[in-house]
C-alpha positions in Angstrom: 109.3 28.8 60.9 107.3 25.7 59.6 105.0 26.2 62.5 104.5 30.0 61.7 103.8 29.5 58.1 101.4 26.7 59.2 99.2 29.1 61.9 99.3 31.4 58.5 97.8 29.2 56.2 95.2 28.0 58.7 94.0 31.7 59.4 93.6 32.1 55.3 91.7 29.1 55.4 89.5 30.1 58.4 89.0 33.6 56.7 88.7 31.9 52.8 85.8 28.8 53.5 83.2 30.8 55.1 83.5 33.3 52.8 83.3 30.9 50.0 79.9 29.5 51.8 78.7 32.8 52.2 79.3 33.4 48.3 77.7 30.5 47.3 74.5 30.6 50.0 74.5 34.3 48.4 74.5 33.1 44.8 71.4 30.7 45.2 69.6 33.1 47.6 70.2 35.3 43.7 67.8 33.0 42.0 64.2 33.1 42.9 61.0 31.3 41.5 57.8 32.1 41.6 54.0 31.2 40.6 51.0 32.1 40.0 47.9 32.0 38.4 47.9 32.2 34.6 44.1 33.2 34.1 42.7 33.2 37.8 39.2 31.9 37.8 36.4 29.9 39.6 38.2 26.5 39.7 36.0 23.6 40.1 36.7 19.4 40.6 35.9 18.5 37.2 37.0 21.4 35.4 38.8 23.2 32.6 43.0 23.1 33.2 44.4 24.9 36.1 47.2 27.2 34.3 50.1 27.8 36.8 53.0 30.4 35.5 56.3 29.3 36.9 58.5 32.3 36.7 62.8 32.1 37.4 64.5 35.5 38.5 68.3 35.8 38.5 68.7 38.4 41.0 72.7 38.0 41.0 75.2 39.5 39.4 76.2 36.0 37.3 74.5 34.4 34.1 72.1 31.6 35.8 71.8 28.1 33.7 69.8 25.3 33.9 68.0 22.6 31.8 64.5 22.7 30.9 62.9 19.3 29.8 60.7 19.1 26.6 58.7 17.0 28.7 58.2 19.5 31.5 57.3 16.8 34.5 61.3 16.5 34.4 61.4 19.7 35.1 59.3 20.4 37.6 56.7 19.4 40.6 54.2 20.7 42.0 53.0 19.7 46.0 49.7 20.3 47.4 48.8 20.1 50.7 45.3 21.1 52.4 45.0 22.9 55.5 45.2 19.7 57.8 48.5 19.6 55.7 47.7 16.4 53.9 49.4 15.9 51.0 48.1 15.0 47.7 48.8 12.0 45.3 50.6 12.9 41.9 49.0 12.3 38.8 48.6 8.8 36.9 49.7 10.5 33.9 52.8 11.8 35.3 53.5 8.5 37.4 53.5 6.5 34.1 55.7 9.0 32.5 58.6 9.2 35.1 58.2 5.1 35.2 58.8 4.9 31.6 62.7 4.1 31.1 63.2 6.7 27.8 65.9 9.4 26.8 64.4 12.5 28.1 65.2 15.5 25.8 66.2 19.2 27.4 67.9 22.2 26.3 69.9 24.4 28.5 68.2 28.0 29.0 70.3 30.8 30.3 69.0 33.7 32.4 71.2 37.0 32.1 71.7 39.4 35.7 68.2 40.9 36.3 66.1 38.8 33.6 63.6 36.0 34.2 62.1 33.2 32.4 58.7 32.0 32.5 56.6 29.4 31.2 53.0 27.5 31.7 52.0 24.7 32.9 48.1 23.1 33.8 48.5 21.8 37.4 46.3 18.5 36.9 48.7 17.1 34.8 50.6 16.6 38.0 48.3 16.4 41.1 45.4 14.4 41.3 42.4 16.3 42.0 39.1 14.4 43.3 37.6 16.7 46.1 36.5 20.4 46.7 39.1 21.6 49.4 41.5 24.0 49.9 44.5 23.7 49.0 48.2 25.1 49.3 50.5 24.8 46.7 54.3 25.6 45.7 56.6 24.2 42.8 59.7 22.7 42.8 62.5 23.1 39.9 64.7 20.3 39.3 67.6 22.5 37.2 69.6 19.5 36.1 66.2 17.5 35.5 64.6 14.5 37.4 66.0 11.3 37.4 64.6 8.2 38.5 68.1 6.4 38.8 69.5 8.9 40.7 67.1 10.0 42.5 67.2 10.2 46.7 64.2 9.1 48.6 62.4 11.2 50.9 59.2 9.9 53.0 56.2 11.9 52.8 53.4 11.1 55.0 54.7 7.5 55.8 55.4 6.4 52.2 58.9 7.0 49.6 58.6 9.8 47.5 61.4 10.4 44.9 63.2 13.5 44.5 66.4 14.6 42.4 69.4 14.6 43.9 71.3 16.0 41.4 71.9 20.2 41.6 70.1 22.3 43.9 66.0 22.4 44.2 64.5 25.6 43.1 61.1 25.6 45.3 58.4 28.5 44.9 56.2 30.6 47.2 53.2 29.0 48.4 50.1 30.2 46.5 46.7 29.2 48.4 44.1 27.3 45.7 40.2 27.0 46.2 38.9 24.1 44.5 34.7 23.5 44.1 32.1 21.4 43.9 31.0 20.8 40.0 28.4 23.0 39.3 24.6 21.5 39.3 22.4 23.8 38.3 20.0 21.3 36.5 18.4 17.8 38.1 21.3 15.8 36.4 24.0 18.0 38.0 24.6 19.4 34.1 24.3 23.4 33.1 20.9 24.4 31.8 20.1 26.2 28.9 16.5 28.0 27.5 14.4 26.8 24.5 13.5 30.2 22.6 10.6 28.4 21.0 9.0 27.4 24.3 10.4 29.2 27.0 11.3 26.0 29.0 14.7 25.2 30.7 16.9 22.6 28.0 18.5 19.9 30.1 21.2 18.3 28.7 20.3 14.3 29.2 22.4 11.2 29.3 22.0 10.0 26.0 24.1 7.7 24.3 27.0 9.2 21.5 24.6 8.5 18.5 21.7 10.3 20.4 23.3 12.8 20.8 24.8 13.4 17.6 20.6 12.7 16.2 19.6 15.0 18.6 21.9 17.7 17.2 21.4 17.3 13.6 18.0 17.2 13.6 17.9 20.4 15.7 19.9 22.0 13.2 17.4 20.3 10.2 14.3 22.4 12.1 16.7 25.8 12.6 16.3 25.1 16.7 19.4 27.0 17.7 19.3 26.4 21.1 18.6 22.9 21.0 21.5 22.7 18.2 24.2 24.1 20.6 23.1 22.3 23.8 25.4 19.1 23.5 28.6 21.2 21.1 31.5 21.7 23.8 32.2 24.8 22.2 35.6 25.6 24.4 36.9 22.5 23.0 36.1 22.9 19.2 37.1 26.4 19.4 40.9 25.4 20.9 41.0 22.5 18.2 42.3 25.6 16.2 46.1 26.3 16.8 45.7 30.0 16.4 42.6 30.5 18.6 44.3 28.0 21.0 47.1 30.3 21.4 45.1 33.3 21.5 43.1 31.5 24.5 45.9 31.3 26.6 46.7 34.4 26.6 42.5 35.8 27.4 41.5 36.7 30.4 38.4 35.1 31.9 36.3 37.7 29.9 38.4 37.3 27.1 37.4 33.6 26.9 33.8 34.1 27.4 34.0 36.8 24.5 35.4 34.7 22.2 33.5 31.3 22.7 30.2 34.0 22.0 32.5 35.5 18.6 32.5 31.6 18.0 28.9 30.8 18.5 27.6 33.5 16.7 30.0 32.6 13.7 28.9 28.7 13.6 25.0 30.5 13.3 26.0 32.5 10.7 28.3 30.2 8.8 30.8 32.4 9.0 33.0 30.0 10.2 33.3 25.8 10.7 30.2 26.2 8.3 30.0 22.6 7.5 28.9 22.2 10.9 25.9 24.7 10.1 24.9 23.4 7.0 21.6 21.8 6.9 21.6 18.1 5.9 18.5 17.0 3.6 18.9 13.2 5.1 20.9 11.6 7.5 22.1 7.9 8.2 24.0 7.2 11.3 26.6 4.5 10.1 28.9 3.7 12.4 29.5 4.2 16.8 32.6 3.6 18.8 33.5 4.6 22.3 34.8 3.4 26.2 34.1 5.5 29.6 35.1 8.6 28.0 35.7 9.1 24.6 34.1 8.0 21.4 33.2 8.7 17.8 29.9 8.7 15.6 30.4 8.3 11.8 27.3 9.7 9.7 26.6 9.9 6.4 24.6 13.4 5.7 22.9 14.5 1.8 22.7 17.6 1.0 20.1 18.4 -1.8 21.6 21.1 -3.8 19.9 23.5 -6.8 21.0 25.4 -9.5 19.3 27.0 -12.2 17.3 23.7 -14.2 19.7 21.2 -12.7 19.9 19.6 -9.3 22.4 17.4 -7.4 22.8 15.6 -3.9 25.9 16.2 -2.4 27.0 13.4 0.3 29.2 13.7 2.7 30.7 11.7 6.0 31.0 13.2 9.1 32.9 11.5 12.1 32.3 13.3 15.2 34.2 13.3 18.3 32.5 13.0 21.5 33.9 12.9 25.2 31.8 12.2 28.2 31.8 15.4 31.0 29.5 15.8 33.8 28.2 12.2 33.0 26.9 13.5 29.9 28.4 13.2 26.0 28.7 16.1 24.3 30.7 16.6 20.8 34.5 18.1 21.0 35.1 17.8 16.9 34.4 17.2 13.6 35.9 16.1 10.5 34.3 16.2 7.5 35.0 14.0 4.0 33.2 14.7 0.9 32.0 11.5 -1.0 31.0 13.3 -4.3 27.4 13.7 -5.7 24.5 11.8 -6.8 
């Protein structure tokens, strides 16, 4: 009798475990991520952010849960590979981050039968990109987060790569990526532009942060447009805006060109940012600070000011932001304080 209820038990077990696997296998064959482009474009080596969508679909019939960082690089990874299948370092900035020993803040996001969840994410924050190539890449969710102390090690290409070892790996499609040469259109490798008043191609010239900033205010002193506009990043001043940032994510290529022209045309009409578009009577350069990449001009402007029998001079100090690109300096921001009158 024992022996009979034992051959039982051991066919329900036979029957019961694979079916359990296959469940389980079936469950996370449910759950599906995908990219892709945010706002396909031209991308280039030293270029704007590379927007990536990562999408999660719950194709089975259960409520699908996992944890999404604040700090997305404990969320997710990307790896690219070129077509010699050589992989490609991570960023500094997410190398130092994942070093860092910190409390890393998530919350849990559910995603019903049939739903998905998405979200955005600029791929440079997490590969380093120094070369035109071609590239294939393909993401890879960590659902209850990355963690360094738990983390197994994996070699990739002869050296330890970390991965999570806690809960199951999400990983993406692969989406092919085409990255080029900066663009040189001018003999510095910079953009051109043309001077209305003389017909002439503008080049934008390696000038130091104070040049430059002299070189846009007195344009602006003798109404020379073209000249005035030629070192403003306008991309980057127009995203310094929370509203127009968001609204710039969600453009289309077009989209974005339309709006940095809306933009333009608004600083030359003073529409808009019109303190930038004012025309200073006098000007005094006071004060210069900046490394490789990033600096700051502080400048003291006048503005001569008439009304009816009385006149004043406002003053006014402007600090403005400037970030080297393309080996050149060209100004990101502005903030403006008003010193009174004389």
């Amino acid at each position: 009798m024992k022996k009979t209820l034992g051959v039982i038990l051991l066919a329900l077990l036979s029957v019961i475990v694979p079916f359990g696997a296959e469940a389980a296998e079936s469950a996370k064959a449910g759950i599906d991520c995908n990219i892709r482009f945010f706002d396909r474009r031209i991308y280039y080596v030293d270029g704007d952010p590379i927007y990536i969508q990562v999408t999660i679909t719950n194709n089975s019939p259960a409520t699908y849960r996992f944890k999404l960082a604040d700090d997305r690089v404990f969320s997710l990874d990307f790896d690219a590979r070129t077509i010699s299948n050589r992989s490609l370092e991570a960023a500094d900035s997410l190398l130092r981050k994942r070093a860092q020993s910190r409390q890393v803040f998530f919350r849990e996001i559910a995603v019903e039968a049939g739903e998905s969840f998405s979200f955005v994410e600029d791929l440079r924050g997490y590969i380093k990109l120094t070369e035109p190539e071609s590239l294939v890449i393909k993401a890879r969710i960590y659902p209850e987060l990355f963690r360094q102390g738990t983390a197994r090690t994996a070699v990739v290409n002869g050296s330890p790569s970390s991965i999570a070892a806690s809960g199951e790996v999400l990983e993406s499609q692969r989406l092919s990526l085409s990255i080029r040469p900066s663009v040189i259109t001018g003999p510095d490798g910079v953009p051109l532009a043309m001077d209305i008043a003389t017909g002439a191609a503008l080049v934008r010239e390696r000038l130091a942060p104070d040049q430059v900033v002299e070189y846009t205010i007195t344009a602006r002193q003798k109404s020379q447009w073209e000249r005035f506009f030629l070192y403003l990043d306008l991309e980057s001043m127009l995203t310094q805006d929370p509203v127009r940032q968001r609204k710039w994510l969600t453009e289309s290529e077009a989209g974005r060109r339309r709006m940095v022209e809306e933009y333009r045309q608004e600083l030359q009409n003073s529409t808009t940012d019109g303190t930038i578009s004012i025309i200073p009577s006098e000007f005094v350069i006071e004060r210069t600070q900046y490394n490789n990449a990033e600096g700051s001009v502080t400048v003291l402007q006048k503005f001569r000011n008439s009304s009816g029998s009385s006149s004043f001079t406002e003053k006014k100090q402007y600090t403005y932001s400037v970030r080297m690109k393309d080996n050149v300096w060209t100004i990101v921001d502005y903030a403006v304080i008003n010193l009174g009158t004389e």
